[in-house]
C-alpha positions in Angstrom: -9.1 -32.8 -12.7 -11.5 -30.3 -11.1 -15.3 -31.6 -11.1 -16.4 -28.5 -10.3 -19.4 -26.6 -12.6 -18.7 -23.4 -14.4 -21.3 -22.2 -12.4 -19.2 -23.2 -9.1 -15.9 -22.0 -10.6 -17.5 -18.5 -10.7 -19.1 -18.4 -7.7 -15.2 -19.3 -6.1 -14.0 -16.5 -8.4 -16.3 -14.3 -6.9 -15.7 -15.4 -3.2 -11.8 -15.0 -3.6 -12.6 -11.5 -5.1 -14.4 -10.7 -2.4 -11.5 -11.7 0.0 -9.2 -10.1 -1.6 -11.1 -6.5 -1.5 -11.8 -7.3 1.8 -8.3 -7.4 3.2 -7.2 -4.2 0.5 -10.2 -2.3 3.0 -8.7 -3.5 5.7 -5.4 -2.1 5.0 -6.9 1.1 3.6 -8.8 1.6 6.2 -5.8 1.1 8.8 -3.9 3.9 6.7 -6.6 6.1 7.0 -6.6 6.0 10.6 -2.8 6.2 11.2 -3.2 9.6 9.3 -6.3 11.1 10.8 -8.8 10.7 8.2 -11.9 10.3 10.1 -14.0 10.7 7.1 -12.2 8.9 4.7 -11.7 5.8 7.6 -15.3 6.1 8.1 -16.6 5.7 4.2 -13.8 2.8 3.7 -15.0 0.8 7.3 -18.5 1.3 5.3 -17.1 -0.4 2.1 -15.0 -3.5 4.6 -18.3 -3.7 6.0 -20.1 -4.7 2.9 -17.5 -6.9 1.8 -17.6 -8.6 4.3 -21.4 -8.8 4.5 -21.1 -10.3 0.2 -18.4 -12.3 1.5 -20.5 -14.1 4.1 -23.7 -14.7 0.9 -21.6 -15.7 -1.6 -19.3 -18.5 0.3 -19.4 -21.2 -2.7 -21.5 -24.5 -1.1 -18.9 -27.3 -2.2 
């Protein structure tokens, strides 16, 4: 059985979340170069950026 709080169960929601949109930018953003989308690469690097920025505040203190 878990002994985690509700409050910690979300906050490990919200860190595999993040992850998770993390890696989709990642893969978008590989796509985006492969085809020559300097904007579009540009605007989705912006949003991996972020992630990963959320993903480093919001790793859950176990």
């Amino acid at each position: 059985m878990s002994n985690l709080s509700s409050n910690d169960k979300t906050q490990v929601h919200l860190a595999d979340s993040i992850e998770y949109i993390r890696q989709m930018l990642g893969e978008l953003r590989r796509l985006a170069d492969a085809s020559g989308e300097d904007m579009l690469s540009y605007l989705i690097d912006m949003a991996y950026i972020e992630a990963t920025d959320l993903q480093s505040r919001s790793k859950p203190k176990m």
